[in-house]
KELUMTOR-573192 format. One line per 3 residues: their letters; for each residue y, z, x of C-alpha. Coordinates in Angstrom, 3 decimals. Each point is the difference from the previous one (the first is absolute). Example, Ala and Ser with C-alpha at 12.3 -4.5 7.8 and 13.67 -1.06 7.14 Angstrom:
as = -4.500:7.800:12.300 | 3.440:-0.660:1.370
This chain:
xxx = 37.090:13.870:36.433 | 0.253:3.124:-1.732 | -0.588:1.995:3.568
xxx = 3.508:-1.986:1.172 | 1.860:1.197:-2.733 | -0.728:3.296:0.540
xxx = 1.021:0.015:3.357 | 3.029:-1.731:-0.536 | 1.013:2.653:-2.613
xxx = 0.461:-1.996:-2.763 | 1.035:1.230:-2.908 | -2.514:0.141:-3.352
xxx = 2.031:-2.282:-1.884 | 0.323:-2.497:3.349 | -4.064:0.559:0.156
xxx = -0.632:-0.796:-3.855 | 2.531:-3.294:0.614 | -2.482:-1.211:3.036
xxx = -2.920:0.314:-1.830 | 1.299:-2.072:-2.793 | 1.163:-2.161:1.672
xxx = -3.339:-0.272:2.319 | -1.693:-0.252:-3.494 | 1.370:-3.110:-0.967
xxx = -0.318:-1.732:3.347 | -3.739:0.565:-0.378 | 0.267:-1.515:-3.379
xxx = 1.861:-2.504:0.899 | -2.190:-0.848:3.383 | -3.239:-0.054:-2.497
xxx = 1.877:-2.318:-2.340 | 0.451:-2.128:2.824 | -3.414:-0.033:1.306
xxx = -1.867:-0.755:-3.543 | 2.924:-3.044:-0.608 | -0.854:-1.183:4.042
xxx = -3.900:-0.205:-1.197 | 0.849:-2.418:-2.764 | 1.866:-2.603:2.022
xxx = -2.632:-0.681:2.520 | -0.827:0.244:3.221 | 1.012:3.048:2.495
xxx = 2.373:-2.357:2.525 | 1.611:-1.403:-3.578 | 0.471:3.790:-1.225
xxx = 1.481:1.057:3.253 | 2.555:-2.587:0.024 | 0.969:1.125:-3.360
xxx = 0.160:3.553:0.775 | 2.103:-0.652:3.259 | 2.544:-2.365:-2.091
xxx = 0.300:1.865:-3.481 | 1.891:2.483:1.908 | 3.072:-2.685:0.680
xxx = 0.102:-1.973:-3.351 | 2.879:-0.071:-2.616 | -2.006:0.979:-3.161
xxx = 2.145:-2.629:-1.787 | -0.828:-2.668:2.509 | -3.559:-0.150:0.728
xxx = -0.116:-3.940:0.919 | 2.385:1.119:3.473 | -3.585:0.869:1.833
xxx = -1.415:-3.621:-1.106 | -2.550:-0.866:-2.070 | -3.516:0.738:2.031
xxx = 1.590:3.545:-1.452 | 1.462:-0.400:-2.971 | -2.838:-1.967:-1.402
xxx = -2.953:1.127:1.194 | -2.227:-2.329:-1.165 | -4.469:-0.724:-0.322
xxx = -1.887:-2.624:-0.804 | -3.680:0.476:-0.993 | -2.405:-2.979:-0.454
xxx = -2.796:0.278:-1.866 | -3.074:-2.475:-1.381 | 1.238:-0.278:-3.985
xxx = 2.474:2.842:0.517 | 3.701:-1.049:1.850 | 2.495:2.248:0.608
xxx = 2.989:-2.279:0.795 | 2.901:2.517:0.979 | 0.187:3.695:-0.057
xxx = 3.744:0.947:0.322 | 1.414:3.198:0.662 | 3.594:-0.110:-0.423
xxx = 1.241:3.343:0.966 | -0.576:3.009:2.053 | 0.054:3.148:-1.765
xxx = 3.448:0.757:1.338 | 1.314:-3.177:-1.102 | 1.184:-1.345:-3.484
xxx = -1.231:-3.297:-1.606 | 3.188:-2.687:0.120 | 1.023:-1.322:-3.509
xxx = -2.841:-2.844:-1.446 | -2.874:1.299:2.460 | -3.089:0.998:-1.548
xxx = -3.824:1.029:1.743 | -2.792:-1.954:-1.198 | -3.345:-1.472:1.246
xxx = -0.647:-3.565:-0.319 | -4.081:-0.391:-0.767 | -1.806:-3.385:-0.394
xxx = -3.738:0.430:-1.187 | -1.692:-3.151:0.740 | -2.059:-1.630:-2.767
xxx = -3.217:-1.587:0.314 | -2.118:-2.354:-1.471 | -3.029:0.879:-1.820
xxx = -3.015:-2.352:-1.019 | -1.164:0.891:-3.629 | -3.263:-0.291:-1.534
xxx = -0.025:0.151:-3.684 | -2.701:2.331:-0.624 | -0.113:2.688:-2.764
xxx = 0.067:2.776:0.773 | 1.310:-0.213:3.127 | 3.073:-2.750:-1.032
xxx = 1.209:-1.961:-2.528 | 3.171:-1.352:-1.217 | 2.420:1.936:-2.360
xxx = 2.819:-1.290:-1.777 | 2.937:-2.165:1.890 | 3.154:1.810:0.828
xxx = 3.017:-2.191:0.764 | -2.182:-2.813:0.049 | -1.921:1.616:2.767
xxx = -4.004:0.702:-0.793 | -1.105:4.097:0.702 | -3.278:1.827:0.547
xxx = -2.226:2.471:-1.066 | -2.871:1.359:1.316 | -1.698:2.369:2.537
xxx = 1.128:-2.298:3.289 | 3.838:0.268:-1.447 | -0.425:3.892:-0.397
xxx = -1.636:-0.006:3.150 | 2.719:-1.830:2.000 | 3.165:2.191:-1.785
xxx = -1.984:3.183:1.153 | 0.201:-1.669:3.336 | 2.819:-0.915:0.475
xxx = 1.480:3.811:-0.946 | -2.217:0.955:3.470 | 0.979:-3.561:2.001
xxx = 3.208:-1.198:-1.432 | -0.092:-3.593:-0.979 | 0.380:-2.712:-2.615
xxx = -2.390:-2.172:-1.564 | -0.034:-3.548:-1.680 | -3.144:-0.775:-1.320
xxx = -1.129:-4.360:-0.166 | -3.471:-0.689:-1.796 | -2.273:-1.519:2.692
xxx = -0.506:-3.010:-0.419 | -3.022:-0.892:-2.261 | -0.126:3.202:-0.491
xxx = -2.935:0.332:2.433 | -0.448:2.931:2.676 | -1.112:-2.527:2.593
xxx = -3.050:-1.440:0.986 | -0.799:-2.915:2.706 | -0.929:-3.445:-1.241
xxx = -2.898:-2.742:1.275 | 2.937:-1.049:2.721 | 0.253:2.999:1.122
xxx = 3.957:0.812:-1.427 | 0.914:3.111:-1.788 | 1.200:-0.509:-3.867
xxx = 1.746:3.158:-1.645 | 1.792:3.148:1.519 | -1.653:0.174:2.863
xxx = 1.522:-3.907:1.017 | 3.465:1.344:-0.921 | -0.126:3.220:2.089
xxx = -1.648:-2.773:3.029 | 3.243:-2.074:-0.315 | 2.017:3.343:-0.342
xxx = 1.958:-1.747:-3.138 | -0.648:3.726:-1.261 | 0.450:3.408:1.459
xxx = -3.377:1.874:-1.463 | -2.202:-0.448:-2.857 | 0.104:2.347:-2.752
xxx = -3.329:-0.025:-1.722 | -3.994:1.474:-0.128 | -0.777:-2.132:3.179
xxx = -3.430:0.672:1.242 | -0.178:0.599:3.753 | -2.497:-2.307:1.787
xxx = -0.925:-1.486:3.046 | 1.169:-2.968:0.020 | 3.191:1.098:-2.251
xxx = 0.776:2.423:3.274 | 0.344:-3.140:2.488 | 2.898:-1.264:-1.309
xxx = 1.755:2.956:-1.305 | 0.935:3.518:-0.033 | -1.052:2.194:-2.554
xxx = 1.074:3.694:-0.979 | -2.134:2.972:-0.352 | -1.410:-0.648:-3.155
xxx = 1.486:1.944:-3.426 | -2.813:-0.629:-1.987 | -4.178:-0.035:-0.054
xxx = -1.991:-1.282:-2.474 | -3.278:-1.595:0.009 | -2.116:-2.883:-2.190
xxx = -0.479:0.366:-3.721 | -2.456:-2.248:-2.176 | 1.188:-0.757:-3.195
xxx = -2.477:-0.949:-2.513 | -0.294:0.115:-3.717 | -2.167:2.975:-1.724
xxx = -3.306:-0.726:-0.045 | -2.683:-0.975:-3.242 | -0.835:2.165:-2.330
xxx = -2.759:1.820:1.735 | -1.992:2.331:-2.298 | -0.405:3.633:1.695
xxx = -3.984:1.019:0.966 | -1.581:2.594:-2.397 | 0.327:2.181:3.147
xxx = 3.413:-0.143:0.241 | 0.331:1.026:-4.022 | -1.773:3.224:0.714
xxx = 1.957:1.256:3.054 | 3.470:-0.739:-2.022 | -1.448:3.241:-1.676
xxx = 0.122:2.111:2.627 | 3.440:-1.194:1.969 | 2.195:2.267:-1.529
xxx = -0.687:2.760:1.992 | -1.141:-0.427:4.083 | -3.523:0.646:1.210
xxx = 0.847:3.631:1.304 | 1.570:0.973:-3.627 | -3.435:-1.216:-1.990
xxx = -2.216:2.018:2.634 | 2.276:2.896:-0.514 | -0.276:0.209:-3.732
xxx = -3.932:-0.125:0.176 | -0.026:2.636:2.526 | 2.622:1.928:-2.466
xxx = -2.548:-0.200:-3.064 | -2.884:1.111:2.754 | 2.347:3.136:0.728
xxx = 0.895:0.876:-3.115 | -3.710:-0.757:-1.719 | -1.074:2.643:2.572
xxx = 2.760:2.676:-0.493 | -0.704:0.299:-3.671 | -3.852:0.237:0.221
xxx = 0.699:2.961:2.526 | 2.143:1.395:-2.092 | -2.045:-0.467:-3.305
xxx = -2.865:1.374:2.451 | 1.581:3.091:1.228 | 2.863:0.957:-2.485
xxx = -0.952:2.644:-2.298 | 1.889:-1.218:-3.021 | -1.625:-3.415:0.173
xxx = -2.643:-1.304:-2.540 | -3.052:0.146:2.501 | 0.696:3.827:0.558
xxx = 0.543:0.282:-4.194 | -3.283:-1.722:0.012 | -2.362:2.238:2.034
xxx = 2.242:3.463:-1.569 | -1.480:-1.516:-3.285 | 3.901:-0.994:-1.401
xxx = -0.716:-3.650:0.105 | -2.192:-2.684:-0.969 | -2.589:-1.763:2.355
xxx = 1.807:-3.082:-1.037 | 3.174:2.135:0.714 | -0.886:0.790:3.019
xxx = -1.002:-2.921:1.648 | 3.498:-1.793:-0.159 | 1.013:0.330:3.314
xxx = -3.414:-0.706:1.620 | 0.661:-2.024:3.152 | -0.804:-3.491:-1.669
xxx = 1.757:0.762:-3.116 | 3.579:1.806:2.003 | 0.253:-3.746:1.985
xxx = -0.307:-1.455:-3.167 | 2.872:2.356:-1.343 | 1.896:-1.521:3.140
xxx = -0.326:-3.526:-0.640 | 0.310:0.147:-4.210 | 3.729:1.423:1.086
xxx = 0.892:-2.658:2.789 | -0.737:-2.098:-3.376 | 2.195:1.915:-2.012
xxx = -3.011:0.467:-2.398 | -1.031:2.945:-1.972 | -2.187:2.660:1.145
xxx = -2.747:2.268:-2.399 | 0.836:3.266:2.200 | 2.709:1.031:2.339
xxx = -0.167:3.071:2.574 | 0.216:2.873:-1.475 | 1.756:2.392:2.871
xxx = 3.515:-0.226:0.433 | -1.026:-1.133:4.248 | -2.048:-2.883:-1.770
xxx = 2.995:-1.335:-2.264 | 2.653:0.438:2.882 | -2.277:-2.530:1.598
xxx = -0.284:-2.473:-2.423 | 3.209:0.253:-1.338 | 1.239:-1.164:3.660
xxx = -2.864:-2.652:-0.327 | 1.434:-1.487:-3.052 | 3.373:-0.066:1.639
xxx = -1.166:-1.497:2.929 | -2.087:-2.762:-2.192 | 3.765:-0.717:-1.922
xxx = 1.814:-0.575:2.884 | -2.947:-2.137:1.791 | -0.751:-2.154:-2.724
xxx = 4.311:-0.320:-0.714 | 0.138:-1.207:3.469 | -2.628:-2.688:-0.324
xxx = 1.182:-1.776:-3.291 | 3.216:0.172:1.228 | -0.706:-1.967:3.249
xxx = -2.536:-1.893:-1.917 | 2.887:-1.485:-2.042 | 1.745:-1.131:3.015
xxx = -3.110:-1.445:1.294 | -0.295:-2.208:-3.193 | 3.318:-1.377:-0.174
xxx = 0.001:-2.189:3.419 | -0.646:-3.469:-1.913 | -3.602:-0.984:0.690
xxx = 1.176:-3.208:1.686 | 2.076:2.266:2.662 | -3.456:2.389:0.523
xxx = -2.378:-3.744:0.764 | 3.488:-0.948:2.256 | -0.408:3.154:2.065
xxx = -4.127:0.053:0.337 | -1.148:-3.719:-0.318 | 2.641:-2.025:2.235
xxx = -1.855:-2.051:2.180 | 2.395:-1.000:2.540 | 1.520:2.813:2.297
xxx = 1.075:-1.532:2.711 | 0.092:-3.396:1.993 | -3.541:0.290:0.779
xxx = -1.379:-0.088:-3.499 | 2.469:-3.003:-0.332 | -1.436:-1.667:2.886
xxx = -3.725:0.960:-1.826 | 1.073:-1.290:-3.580 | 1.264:-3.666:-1.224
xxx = 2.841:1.049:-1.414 | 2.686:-2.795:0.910 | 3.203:1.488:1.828
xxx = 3.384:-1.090:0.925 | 2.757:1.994:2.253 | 3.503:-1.449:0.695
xxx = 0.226:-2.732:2.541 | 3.543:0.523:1.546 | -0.187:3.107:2.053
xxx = -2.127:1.789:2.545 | -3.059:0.856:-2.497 | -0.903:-3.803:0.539
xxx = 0.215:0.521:3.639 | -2.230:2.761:-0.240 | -2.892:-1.515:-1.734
xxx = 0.043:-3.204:2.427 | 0.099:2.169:3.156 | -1.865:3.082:-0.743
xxx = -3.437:0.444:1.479 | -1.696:2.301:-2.462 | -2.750:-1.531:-2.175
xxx = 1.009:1.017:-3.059 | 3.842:-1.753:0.722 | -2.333:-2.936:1.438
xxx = -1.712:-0.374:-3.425 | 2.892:0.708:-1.861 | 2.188:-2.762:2.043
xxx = -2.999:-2.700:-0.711 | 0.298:0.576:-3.593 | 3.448:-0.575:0.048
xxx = 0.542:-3.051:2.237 | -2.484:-1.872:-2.876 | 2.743:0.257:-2.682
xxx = 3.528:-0.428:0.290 | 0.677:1.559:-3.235 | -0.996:3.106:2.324
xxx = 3.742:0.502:1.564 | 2.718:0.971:-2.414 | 3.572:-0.178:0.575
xxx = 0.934:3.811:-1.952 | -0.876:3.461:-0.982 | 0.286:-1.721:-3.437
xxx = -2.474:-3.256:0.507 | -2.135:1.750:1.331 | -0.436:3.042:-2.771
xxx = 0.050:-3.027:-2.472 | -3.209:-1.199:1.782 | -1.312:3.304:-0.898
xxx = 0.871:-0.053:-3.192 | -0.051:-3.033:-1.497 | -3.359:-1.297:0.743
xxx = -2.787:-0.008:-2.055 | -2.465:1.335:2.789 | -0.057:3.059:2.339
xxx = 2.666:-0.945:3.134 | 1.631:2.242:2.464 | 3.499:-0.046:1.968
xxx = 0.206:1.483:3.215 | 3.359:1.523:1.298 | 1.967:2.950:1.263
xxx = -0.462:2.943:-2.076 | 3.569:1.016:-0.369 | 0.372:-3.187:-1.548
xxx = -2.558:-0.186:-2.227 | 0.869:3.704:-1.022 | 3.499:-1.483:-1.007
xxx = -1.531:-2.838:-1.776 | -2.312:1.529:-2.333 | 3.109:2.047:-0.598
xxx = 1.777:-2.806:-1.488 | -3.072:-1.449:-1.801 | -0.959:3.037:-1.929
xxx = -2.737:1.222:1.887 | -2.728:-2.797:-1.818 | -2.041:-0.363:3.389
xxx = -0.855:2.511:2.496 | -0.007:0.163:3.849 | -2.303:1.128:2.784
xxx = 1.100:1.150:3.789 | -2.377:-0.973:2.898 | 0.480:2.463:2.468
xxx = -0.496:-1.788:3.180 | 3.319:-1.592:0.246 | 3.046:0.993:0.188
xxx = 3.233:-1.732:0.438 | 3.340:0.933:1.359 | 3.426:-1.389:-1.567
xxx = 3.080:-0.295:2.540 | 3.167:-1.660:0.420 | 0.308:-3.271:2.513
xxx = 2.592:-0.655:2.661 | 0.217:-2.970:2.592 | -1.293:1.015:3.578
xxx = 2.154:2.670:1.454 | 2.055:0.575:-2.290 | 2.252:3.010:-0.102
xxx = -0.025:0.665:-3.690 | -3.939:1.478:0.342 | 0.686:3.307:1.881
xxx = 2.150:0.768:-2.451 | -1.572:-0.708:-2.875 | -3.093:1.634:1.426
xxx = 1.927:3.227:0.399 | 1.444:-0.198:-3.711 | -3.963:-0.211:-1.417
xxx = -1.142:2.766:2.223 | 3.435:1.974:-1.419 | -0.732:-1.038:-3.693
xxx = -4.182:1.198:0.687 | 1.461:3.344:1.206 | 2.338:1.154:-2.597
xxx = -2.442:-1.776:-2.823 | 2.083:-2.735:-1.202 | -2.169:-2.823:0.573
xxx = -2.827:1.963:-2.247 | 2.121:0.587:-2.723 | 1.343:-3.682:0.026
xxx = -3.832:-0.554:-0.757 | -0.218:2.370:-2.471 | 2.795:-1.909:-1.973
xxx = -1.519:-3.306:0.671 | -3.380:0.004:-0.277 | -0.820:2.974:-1.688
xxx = 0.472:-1.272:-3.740 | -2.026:1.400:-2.988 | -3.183:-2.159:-0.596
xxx = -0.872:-0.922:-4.031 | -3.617:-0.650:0.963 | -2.858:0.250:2.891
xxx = -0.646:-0.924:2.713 | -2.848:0.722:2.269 | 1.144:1.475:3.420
xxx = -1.515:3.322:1.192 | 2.956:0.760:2.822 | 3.360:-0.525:-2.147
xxx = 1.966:2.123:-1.938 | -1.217:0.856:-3.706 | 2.622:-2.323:-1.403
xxx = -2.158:-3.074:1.013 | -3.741:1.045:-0.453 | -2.269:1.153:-2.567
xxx = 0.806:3.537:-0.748 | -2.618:2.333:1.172 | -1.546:2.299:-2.791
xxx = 0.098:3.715:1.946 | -3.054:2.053:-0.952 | 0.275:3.659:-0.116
xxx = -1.244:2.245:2.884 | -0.504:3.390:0.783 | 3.305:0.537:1.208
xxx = 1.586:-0.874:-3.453 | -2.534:1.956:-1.884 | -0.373:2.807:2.093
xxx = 2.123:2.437:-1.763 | -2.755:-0.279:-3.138 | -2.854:0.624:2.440
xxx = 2.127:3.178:1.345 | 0.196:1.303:-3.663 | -3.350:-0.640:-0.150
xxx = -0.902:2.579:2.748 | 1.940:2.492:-1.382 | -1.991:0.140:-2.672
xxx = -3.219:-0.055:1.760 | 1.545:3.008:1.869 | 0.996:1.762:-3.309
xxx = -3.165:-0.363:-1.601 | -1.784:1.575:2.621 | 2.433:3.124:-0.102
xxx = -0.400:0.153:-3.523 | -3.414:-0.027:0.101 | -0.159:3.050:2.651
xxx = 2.617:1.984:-2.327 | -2.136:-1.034:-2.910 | -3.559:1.395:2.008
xxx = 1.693:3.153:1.064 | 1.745:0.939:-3.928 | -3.490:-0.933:-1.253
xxx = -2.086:2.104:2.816 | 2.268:3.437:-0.456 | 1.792:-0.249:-3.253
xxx = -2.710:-1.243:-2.248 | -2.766:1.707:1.472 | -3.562:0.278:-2.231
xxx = -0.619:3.200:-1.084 | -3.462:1.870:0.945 | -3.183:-1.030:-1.306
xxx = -0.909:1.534:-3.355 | 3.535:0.999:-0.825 | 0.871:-0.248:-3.834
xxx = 2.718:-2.956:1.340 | -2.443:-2.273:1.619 | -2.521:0.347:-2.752
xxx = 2.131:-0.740:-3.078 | 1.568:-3.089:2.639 | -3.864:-1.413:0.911
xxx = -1.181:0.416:-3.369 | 3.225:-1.863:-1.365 | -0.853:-2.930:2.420
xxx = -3.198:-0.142:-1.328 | 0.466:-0.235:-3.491 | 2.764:-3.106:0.951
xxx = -2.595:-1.863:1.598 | -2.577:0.608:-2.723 | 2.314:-1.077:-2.157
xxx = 0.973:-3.395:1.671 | -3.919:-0.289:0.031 | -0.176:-0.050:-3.703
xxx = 2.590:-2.139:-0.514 | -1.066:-2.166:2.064 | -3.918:0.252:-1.660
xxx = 1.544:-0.356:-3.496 | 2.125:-2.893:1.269 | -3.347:-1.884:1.399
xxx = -2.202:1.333:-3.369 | 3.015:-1.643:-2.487 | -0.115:-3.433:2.064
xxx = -3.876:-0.361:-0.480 | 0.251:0.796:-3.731 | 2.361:-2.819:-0.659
């Protein structure tokens, strides 16, 4: 364009007018292209671009209204858009009393309940109507942020998950969601087998897996065995090998350096400066004997006499401080787990559904949901033996969490519940912790939500779980529900600390490491000091030449001190006798 206006001669001012004008065209054209992508579809914006041209800005409704209202409807499952209306172009102005706005129905559904703690139980009424609380609700309202919808929820009735009967009928949830009289079940439903036949279940949002509740056992009384190792737990295997081999190491650094040092008592000795008895008090017997009087914190009769030989056991009396801190210290801990928590953790008998199957212990588990199913269909032994001993009694099956930790607890004998462990995390909760719990690791269970056959609702939902596992929502909604402090113990060796006896943490090398370090460096600086010491002694204090006035006066002076100690030591003997 700008090639034609030079040929043309325009002016400059004529030129700069053009390009303006060009400018705004463009502006206007992109304008007009980004409004033309919001209305629809290309054959809709092309009639809109070929007409906009022609229309009275005041009168927008001449062209009719497949333009002037420009209109979508989206239908979704729970989300309906009714009527999008766009009532004017961006050229034209909005009559008097017009107004945009979207029209949105959510649908709502209906939710079966089952009132479970944690998972749901009811609140407080509001406007007569009865609300929720649990970990299904705040489940369900992080869903529905992902999946918009709305939720009623109606207590199943009996309050029973579902289960078939002798006639072969379903009772429970699972009959409602047959007869599709509700939309999904909202609750810990096990997935199963035969569940799976007659309904659609989501990915599940939870996993948990069998728990034995029993009550702690007798006072057992601990084997002498067991009283002498509590002795040595404070510190870890590695730590009590490395001390011995410490007092070996040291032992043998001072009798080298008693040995070889010139300033030491064994040299004094033999230059006639010391006593025998002097002399001998870093023999190799007596120096490991120094070693072990100070990991006593005893006294001593003699201590080294060269400044290498006290750098050493200065360090070793440090050392001995901080080891024997360290054990009293952890000792203490050790001692204040009650005695009836230390028999809990090492003389429980049962540990898992096999030593239940072994033992006579009566048990119970609750007879409305898929944990009966499991013992009458399962084809493993120990479920075998367990289901014989529980088709004997009636008073086996329980009808709550709360029956059936009362059978626990309020019976004279030993008796044990089986039941999710979630649950039974959640009930000793409540019941301040007075029994304790064991996991059997063989089975695990897997908690969804139910829909009838083909229903819509379960893609959805599955998408919102996988959403809520990805950004970490669903584990902190576990964390807040079933994550509560613990008053007591309980015996389970694969939870969190809040639920099981807390574990007394002996010291290893790694923690004391930083002593043993100091300890080398003293090794290391007694054996410098001892070469400075050899080398000051060898050319500084050199003997002087035989028969020199100096080494007479110094021999004969040793002499007459070790006459002397002999008559003191004769008189001594010759006073004793005379008495």
């Amino acid at each position: 364009m700008l090639q034609y206006i030079r040929k043309e001669g325009i002016s400059n001012k004529t030129r700069l007018q053009h390009q303006q004008r060009h400018t705004k065209h463009l502006k206007r054209k992109h304008r007009e292209d980004k409004y033309s992508k919001r209305q629809g579809t290309a054959n809709e914006t092309s009639n809109i671009e070929h007409k906009r041209q022609h229309i009275n800005q005041r009168n927008p409704w001449a062209i009719g209204a497949d333009l002037g209202r420009p209109s979508a409807t989206l239908v979704t499952d729970g989300v309906v858009i009714l009527d999008y209306v766009r009532t004017t172009l961006p050229l034209f102005r909005l009559p008097k009393g017009l107004e945009e706005r979207t029209i949105v129905n959510i649908k709502k559904y209906k939710a079966l309940a089952i009132l479970l703690p944690p998972y749901l139980t009811e609140d407080v009424k509001i406007d007569g109507n009865m609300s929720y609380k649990g970990f299904m609700k705040d489940l369900l309202d992080e869903m529905k942020k992902i999946e918009p919808f709305e939720y009623d929820f109606e207590v199943a009735p009996g309050n029973k998950f579902g289960y078939i009967e002798a006639n072969g009928s379903w009772v429970g949830a699972i009959a409602e969601i047959i007869e599709k009289r509700a939309d999904f079940v909202a609750a810990p439903l096990t997935m199963s087998k035969r569940r799976s036949s007659v309904a659609d279940f989501s990915i599940p949002f939870q996993i948990t897996g069998i728990a034995i509740v029993l009550p702690p056992p007798e006072d057992v009384p601990e084997p002498i065995g067991d009283r002498l190792s509590r002795l040595f737990q404070p510190f870890d295997s590695s730590v009590w090998l490395l001390i011995f081999m410490s007092m070996l190491m040291t032992g043998t650094v001072l009798y080298v350096i008693s040995r070889f040092n010139p300033y030491e008592w064994r040299r004094m000795m033999y230059d006639k400066e010391a006593t025998i008895r002097e002399g001998e008090s870093f023999t190799c017997q007596n120096t490991f004997w120094f070693v072990v009087s100070a990991s006593m914190l005893q006294g001593y009769v003699r201590a080294p006499r060269s400044l290498a030989g006290r750098v050493v056991a200065m360090i070793w009396w440090w050392f001995i401080i901080l080891v024997v801190s360290c054990y009293i210290a952890n000792l203490s801990n050790f001692l204040r787990i009650p005695t009836e928590a230390k028999k809990l953790h090492q003389y429980v008998q049962i540990k898992s559904l096999d030593d239940l199957a072994e033992s006579d212990i009566p048990i119970a588990i609750y007879g409305g949901g898929s944990m009966r199913h499991f013992f009458n269909t399962a084809s493993i032994s120990t479920v075998r033996k367990l289901n014989s001993r529980l088709q004997d009694k009636e008073s086996s099956f329980v009808n709550s969490m709360d029956e059936g930790i009362d059978f626990v607890r309020n019976s004279s004998d030993q008796k044990a519940f089986i039941t999710e462990l979630n649950l039974a995390m959640n009930a000793l909760v409540k019941r301040s912790c007075d029994l304790y719990y064991v996991r059997d690791y063989l089975f695990t269970r897997y908690y969804s939500m139910a829909f009838p056959k083909n229903s819509p609702l379960k893609d959805k939902f599955d998408a919102a779980i996988l959403k809520l596992q990805e950004n970490g929502k669903l584990a902190q909604l576990e964390r807040i529900w079933f994550k509560q402090k613990c008053h007591g113990f309980s015996f389970d060796e694969t939870r969190t600390e809040n639920f099981r006896i807390p574990d007394f943490h002996k010291v290893n090398l790694t923690q004391i490491s930083g002593i043993l370090l100091v300890l080398a460096v003293g090794f290391v600086a007694g054996a410098i000091l001892t070469l400075v010491e050899i080398l000051i002694y060898r050319y500084v204090e050199l003997e002087p030449e035989p028969g020199s006035e100096k080494n007479d006066v110094s021999r004969k002076s040793a002499d007459d001190r070790q006459s002397d100690a002999a008559d003191n030591l004769l008189s001594e003997k010759s006073k004793d006798t005379t008495v």
